[in-house]
Backbone as a ProteinNet text record, in pm:
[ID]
protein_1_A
[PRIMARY]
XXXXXXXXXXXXXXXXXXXXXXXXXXXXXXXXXXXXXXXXXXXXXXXXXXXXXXXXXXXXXXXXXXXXXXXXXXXXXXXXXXXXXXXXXXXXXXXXXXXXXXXXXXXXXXXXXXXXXXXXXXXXXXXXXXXXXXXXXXXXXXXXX
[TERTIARY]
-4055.3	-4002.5	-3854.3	-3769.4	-3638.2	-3641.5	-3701.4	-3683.6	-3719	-3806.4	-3834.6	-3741.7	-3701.8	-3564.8	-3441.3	-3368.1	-3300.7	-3342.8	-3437.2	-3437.8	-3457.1	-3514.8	-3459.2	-3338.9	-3260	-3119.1	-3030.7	-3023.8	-3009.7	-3062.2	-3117.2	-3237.5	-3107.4	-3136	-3014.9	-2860.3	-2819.7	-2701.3	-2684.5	-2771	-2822.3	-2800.7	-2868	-2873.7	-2798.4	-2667.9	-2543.9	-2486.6	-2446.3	-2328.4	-2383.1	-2517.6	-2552.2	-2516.4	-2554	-2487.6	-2329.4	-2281.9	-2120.7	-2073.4	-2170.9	-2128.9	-2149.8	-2221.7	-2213.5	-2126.3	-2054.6	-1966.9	-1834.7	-1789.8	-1681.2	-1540.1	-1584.2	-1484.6	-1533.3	-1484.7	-1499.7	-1453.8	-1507	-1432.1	-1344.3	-1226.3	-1100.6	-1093.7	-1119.9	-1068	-1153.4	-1257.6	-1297.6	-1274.7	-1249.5	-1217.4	-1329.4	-1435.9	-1528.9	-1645	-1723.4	-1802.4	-1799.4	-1872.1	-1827.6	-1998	-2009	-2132.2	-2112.2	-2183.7	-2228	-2327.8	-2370.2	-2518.9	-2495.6	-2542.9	-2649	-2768.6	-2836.8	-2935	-3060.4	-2994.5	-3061.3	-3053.3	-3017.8	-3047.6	-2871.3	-2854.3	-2746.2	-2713.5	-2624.2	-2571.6	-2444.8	-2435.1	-2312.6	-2178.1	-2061.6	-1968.4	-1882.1	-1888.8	-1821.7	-1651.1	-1609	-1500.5	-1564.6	-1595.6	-1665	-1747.4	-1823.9	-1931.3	-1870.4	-2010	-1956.2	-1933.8	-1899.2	-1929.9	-1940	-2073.3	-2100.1	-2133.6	-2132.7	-2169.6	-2225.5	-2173.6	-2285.8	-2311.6	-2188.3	-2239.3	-2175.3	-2191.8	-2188.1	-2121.1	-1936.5	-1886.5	-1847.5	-1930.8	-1926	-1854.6	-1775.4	-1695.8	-1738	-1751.8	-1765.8	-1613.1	-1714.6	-1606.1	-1476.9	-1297.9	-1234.1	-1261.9	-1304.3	-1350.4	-1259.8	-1245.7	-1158.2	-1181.6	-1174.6	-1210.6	-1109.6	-1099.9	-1002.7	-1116.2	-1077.4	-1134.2	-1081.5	-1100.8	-1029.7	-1107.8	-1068.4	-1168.6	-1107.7	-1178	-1120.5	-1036.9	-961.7	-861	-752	-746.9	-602.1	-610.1	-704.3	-685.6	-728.4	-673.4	-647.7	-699.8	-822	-839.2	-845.1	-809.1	-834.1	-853.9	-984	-1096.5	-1032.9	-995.7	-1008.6	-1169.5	-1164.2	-1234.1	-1336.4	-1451.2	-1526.9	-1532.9	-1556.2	-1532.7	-1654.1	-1678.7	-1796	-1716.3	-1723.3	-1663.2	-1789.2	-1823.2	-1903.3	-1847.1	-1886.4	-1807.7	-1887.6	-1878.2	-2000	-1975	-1845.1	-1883.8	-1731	-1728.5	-1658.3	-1614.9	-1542.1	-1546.3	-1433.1	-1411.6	-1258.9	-1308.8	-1252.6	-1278.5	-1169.4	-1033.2	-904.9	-896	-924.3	-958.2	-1010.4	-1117.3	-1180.1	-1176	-1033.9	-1007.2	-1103.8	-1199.8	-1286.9	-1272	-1183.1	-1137.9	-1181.3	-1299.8	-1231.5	-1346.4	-1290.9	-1282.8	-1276.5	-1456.2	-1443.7	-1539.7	-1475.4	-1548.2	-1546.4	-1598.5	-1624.4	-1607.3	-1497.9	-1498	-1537.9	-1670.4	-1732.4	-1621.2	-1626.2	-1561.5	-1428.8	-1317.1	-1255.8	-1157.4	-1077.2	-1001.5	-929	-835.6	-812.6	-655.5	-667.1	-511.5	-560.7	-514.8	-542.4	-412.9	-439.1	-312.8	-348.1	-280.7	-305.3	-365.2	-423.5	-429.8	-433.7	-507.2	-424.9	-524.2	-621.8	-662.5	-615.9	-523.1	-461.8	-318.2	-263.5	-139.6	-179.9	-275.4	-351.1	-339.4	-435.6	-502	-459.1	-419.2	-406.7	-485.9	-536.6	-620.2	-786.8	-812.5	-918.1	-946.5	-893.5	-895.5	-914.1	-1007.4	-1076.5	-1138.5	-1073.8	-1149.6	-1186.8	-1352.1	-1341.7	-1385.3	-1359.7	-1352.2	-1471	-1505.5	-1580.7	-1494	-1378.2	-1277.5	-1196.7	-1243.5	-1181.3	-1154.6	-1098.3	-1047.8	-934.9	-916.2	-800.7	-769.4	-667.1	-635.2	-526.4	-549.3	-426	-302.9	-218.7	-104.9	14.5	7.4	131.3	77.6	84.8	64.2	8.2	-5.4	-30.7	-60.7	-140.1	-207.8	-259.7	-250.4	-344.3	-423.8	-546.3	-559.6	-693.7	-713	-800.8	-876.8	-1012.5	-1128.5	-1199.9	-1179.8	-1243.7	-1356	-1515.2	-1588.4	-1576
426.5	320.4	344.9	366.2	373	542.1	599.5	746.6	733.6	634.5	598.9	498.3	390.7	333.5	412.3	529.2	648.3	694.3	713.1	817.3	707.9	622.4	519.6	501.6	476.2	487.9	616	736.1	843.3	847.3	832.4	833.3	751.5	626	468.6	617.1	610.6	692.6	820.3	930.9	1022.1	944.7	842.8	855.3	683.3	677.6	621.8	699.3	858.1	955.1	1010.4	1016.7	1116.5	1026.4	850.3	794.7	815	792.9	810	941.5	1069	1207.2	1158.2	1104.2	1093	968.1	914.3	790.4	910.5	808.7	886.7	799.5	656.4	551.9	462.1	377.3	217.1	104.2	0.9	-127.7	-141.4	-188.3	-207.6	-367.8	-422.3	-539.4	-652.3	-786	-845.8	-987.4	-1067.5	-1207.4	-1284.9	-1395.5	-1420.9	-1338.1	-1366.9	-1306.5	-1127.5	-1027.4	-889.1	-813.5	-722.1	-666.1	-478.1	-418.7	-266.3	-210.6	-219	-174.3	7	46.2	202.7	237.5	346.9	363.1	254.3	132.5	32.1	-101.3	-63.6	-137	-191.2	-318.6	-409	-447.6	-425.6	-502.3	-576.7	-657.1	-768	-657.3	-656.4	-593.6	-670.4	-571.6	-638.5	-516.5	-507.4	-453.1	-332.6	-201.3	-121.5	-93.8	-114.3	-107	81.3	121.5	292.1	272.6	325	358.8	492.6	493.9	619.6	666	797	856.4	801.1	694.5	655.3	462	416.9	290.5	235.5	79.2	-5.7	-117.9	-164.9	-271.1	-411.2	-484.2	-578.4	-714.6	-821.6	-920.3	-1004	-1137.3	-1264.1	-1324.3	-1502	-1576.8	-1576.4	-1619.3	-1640.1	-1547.2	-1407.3	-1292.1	-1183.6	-1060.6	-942.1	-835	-710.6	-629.2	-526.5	-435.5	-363.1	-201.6	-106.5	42.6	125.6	195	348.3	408.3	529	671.5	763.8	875.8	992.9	1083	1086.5	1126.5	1043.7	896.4	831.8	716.6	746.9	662.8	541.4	439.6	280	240.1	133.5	50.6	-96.8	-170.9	-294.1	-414.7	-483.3	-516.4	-686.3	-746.3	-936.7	-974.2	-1087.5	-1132.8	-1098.4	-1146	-1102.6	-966.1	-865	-734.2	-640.9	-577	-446.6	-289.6	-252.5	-69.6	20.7	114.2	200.2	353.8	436.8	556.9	639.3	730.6	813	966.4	1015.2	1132.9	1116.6	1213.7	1207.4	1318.9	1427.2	1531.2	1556.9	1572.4	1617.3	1712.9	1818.9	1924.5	2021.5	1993.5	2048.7	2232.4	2216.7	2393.1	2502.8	2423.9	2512.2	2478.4	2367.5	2348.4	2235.8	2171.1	2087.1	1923.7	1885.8	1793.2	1684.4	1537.6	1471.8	1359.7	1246.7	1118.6	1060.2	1045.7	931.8	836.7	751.2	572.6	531.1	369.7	322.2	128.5	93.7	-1.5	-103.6	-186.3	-215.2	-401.5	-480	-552	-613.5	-680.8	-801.2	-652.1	-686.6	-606.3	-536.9	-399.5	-284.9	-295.9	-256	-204.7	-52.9	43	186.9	235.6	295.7	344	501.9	592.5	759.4	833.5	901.2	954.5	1098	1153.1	1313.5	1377.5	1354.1	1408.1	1401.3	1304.8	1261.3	1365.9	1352.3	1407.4	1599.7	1624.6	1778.2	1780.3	1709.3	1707.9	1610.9	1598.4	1424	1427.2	1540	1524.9	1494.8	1541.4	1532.1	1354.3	1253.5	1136.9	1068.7	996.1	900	767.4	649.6	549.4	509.2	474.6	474.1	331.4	259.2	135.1	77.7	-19.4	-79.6	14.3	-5.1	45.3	176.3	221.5	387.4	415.3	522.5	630.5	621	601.6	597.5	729.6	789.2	947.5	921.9	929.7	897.9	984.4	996.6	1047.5	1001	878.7	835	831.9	717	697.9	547.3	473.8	316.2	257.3	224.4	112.2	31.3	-66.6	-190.3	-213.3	-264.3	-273.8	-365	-422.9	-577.4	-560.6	-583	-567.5	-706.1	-757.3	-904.2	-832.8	-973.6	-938.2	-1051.4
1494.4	1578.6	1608.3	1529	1536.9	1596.2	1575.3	1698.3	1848.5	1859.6	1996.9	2048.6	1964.8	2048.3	2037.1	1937.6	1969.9	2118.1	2149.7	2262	2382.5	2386	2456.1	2525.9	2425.4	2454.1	2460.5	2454.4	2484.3	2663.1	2675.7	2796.5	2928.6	2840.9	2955	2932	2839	2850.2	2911	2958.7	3046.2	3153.9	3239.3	3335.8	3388	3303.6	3340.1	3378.3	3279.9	3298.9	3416.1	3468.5	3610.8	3696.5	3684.4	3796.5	3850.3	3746.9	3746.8	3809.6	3818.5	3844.4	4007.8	4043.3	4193.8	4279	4189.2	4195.1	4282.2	4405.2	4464.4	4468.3	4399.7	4375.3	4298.9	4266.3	4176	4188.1	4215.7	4271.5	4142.2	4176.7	4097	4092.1	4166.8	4208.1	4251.1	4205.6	4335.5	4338	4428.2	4441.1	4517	4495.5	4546.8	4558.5	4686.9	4699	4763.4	4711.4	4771.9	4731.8	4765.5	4764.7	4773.6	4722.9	4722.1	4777.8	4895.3	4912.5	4919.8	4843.1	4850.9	4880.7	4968.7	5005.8	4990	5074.9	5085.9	4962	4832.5	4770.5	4783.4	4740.2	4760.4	4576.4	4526.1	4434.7	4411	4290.2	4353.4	4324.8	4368.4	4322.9	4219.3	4091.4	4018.6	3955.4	3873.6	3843.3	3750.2	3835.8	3778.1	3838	3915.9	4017	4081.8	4080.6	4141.3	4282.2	4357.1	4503.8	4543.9	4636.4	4652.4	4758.8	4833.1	4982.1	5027.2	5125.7	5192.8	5163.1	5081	5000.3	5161.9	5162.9	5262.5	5172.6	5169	5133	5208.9	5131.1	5220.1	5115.8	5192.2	5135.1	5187.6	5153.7	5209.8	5258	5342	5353.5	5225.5	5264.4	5133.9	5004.8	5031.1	4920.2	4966.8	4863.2	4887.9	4757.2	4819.2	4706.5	4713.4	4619.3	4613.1	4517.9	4564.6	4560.3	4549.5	4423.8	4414.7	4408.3	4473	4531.2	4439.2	4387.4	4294	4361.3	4469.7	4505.3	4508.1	4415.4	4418.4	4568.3	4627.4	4759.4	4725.6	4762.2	4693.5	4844.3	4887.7	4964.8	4918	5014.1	4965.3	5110.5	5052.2	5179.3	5177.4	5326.5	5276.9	5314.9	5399.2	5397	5525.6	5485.5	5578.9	5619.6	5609.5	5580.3	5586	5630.6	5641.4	5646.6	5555.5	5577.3	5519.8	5528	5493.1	5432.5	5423.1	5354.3	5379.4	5514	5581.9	5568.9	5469.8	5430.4	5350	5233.9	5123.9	5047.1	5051.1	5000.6	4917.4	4751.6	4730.9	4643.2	4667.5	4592.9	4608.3	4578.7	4658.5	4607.9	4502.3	4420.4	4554.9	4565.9	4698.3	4860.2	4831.5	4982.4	5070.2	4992	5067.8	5079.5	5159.5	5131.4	5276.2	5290.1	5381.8	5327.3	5376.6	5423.6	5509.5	5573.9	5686	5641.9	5683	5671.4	5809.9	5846.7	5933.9	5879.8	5978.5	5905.5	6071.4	6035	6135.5	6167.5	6055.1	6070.9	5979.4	5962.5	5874.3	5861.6	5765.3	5733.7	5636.7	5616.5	5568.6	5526.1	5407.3	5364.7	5266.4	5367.7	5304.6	5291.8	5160.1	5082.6	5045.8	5135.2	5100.8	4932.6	4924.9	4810.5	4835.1	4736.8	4759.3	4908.7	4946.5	5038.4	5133.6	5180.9	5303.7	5276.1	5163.1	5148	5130.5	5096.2	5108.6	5264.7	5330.1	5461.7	5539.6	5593.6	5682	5754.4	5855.8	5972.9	5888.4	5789.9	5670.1	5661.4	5688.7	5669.6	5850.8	5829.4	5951.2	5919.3	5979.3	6015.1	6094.6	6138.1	6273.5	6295.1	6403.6	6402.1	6559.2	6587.2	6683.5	6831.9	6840	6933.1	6961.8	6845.5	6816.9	6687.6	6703.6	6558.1	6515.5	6355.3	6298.4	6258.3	6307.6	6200.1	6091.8	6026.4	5924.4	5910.3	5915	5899.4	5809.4	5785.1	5705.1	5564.5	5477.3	5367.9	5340.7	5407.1	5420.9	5564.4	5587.8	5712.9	5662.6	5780.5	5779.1	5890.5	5859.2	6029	5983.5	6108.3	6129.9	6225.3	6220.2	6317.9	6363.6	6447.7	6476.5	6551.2	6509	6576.7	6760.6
[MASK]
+++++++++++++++++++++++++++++++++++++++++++++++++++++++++++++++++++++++++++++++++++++++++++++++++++++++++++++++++++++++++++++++++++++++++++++++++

């Protein structure tokens, strides 16, 4: 009995550390209501929550979240809010570096991390109205529907 709940749990701990290997950020931050959806499935965002290729962040009314990506890049979502994360690459050793998202609605405070400061042209948001290229180190920007 106690070798089968050992491996049990060995088993849950395996396939936390594989989730985490495909984690490309982590909510840092959330106030109210906020959400994670990944390949369809939706969970609540809490302080720790992975985010991954492809996740879909979403905030409610009076809600706001805040995100660090493993290149140091700090976002942080208010209210009402939809961004997505549609390709993700840091791998600076071998030069593979970019970041584009899509932030459909509510709004953005992006703060550079090393991919932008490696690459700047490597970093894109693209919005209902056009493309953000990043170049500095900090924007904000607001999408009404």
């Amino acid at each position: 009995m106690m070798r089968s709940v050992l491996m049990v749990l060995a088993l849950i701990g395996a396939s936390l550390c594989w989730g985490d290997e495909n984690a490309i950020g982590y909510v840092k931050n959330v106030t109210g209501e906020a959400s994670v959806t990944t390949k369809g499935v939706r969970q609540k965002a809490d302080v720790g929550t992975p985010v991954l290729l492809g996740s879909v962040l979403r905030t409610g009314a009076h809600s706001s979240m805040g995100v660090t990506f493993k290149d140091e890049t700090v976002m942080s979502f208010g209210a009402d809010t939809e961004f997505a994360v549609d390709d993700y690459l840091y791998a600076p050793a071998q030069g593979k570096l970019k970041l584009a998202s899509k932030l459909t609605r509510g709004s953005l405070n992006y703060v550079s991390g090393v991919i932008a400061k490696l690459q700047p042209e490597a970093v894109t948001v693209t919005t209902p109205t056009g493309t953000i290229g990043v170049r500095g180190t900090q924007f904000l920007v607001k999408v009404e529907e």
